[in-house]
C-alpha positions as semicolon CSV with decimal commas, in nm:
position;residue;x (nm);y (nm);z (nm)
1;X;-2,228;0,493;1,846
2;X;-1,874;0,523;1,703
3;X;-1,810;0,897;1,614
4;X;-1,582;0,858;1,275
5;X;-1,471;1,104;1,086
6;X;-1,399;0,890;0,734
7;X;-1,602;0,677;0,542
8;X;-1,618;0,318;0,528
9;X;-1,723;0,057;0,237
10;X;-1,756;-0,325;0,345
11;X;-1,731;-0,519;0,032
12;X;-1,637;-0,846;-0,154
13;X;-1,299;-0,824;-0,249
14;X;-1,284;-1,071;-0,572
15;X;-1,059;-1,338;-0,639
16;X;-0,708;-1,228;-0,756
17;X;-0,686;-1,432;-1,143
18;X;-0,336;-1,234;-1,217
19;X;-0,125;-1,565;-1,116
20;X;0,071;-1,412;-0,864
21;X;0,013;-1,401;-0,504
22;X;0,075;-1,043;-0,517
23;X;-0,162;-0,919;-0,777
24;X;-0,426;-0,677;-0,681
25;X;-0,752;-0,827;-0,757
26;X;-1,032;-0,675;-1,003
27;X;-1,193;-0,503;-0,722
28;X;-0,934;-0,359;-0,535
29;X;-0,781;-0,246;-0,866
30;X;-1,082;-0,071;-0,947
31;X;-1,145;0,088;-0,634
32;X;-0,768;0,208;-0,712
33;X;-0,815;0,365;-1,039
34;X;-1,113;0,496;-0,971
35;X;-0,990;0,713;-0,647
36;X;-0,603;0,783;-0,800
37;X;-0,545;1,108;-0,975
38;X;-0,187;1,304;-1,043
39;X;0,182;1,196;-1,002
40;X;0,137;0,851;-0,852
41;X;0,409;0,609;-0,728
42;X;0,326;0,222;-0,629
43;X;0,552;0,116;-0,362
44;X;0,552;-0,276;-0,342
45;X;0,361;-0,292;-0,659
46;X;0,421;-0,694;-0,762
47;X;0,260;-0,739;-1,075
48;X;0,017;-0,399;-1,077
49;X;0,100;-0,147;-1,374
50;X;-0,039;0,132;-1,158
51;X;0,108;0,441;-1,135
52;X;0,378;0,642;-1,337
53;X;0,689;0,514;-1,089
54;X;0,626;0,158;-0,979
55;X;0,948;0,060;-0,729
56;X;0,927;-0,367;-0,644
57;X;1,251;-0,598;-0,541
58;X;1,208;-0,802;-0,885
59;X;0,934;-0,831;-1,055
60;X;0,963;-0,718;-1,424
61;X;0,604;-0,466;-1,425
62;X;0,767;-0,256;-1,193
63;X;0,948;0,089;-1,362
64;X;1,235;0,058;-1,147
65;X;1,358;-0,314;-0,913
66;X;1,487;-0,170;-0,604
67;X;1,447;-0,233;-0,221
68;X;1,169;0,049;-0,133
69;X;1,343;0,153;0,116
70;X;1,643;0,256;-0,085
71;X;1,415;0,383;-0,328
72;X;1,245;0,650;-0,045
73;X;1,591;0,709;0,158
74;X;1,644;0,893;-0,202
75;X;1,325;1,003;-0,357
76;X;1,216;1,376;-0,292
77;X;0,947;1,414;-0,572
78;X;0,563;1,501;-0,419
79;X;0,338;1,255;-0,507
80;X;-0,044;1,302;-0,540
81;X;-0,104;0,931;-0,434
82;X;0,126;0,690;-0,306
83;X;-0,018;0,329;-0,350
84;X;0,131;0,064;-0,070
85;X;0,070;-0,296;-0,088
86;X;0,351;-0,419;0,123
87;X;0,402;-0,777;0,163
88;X;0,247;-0,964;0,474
89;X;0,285;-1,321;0,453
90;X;0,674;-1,344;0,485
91;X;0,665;-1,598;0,731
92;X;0,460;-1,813;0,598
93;X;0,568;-1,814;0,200
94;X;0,962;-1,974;0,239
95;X;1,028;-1,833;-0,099
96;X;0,899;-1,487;-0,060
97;X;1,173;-1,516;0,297
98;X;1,409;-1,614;0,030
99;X;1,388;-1,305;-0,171
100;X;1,349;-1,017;0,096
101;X;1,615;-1,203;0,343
102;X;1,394;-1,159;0,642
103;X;1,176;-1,312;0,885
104;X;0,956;-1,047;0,952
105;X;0,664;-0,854;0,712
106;X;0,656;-0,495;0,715
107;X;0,368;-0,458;0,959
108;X;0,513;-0,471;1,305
109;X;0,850;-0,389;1,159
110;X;0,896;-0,006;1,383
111;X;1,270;0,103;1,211
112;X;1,082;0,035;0,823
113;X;0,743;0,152;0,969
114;X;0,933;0,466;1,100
115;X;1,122;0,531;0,761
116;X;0,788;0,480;0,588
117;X;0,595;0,729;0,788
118;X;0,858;1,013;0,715
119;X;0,902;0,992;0,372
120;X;0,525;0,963;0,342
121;X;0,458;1,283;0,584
122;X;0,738;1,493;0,323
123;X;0,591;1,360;-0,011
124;X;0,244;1,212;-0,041
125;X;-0,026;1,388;-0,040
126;X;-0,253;1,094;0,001
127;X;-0,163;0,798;0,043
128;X;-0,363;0,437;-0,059
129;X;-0,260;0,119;0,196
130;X;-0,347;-0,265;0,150
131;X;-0,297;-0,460;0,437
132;X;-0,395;-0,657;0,744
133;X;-0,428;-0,353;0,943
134;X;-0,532;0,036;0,903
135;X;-0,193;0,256;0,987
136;X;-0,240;0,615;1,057
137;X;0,114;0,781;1,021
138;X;0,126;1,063;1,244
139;X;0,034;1,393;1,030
140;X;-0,229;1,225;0,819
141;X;-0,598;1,154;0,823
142;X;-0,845;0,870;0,718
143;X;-1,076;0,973;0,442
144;X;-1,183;0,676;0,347
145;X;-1,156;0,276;0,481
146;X;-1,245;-0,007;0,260
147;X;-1,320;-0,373;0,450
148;X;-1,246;-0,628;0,172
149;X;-1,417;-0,947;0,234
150;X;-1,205;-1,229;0,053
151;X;-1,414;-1,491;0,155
152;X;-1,342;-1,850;0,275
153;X;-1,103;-1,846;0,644
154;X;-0,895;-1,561;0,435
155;X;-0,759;-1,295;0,648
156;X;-0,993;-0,980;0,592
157;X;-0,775;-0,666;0,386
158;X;-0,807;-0,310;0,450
159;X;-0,756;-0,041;0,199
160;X;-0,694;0,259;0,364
161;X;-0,669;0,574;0,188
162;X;-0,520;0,851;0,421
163;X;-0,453;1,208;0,390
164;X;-0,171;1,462;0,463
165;X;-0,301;1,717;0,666
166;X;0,000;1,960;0,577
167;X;0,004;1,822;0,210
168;X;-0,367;1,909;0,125
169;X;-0,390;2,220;0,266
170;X;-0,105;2,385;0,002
């Protein structure tokens, strides 16, 4: 028997009807709004209005269009929830390679997943993840872990929502 100390919800994630590739779908969004409270900032945050600061390359929802990682090599603010839905399918999209200029997604990238973990560690206190995979930055904890079914031979997402041990204890 596996001896976790988090939850986790298997679900359906839903079918993503924004248009955009990007878009969180009604699920995920809800699962989102409904676990969010406080100062929040949406890193990578396509087409989603979530979140008081929302930093993406180009699209036109987001508050400020900035690389992220200029955005955080700046940024000192705390942050009650940092949403993080960073893109995946570089390699396989030619005109998402054309926009971010590189071969390579930010999972499996160590120098951005290094830069990522420290600014999270100094200002999130918790911190919500999409992805392909479940990261655990060094100084944080899983509270919760959702498995989003999409369905179909779609990859299966996880929504992570992690937090900072040194953060929450203030």
């Amino acid at each position: 028997m596996m001896n976790k100390n988090f939850e986790i919800e298997v679900c359906g994630m839903g079918g993503n009807n924004t248009g955009y590739p990007g878009g969180f779908p009604g699920r995920v969004q809800k699962i989102i709004q409904e676990t969010i409270h406080g100062r929040i900032l949406n890193l990578f945050s396509g087409v989603s209005k979530i979140g008081e600061v929302r930093i993406d390359l180009l699209r036109s929802e987001a508050t400020k269009n900035c690389d992220v990682f200029d955005f955080i090599s700046t940024d000192r603010r705390i942050w009650d929830f940092v949403i993080a839905d960073p893109p995946y399918a570089l390699k396989s999209n030619p005109e998402k390679l054309k926009i971010y200029g590189s071969v390579k997604p930010f999972t499996g990238n160590i120098p951005f997943e290094r830069k990522m973990s420290e600014y999270l560690k100094k200002y999130a206190k918790n911190v919500l993840w999409l992805d392909l995979n479940a990261p655990l930055p060094p100084g944080f904890k899983r509270k919760k872990v959702w498995l989003l079914l999409p369905g179909g031979w779609h990859f299966v997402r996880v929504l992570s929502w992690l937090e900072n041990l040194e953060k929450n204890q203030l």
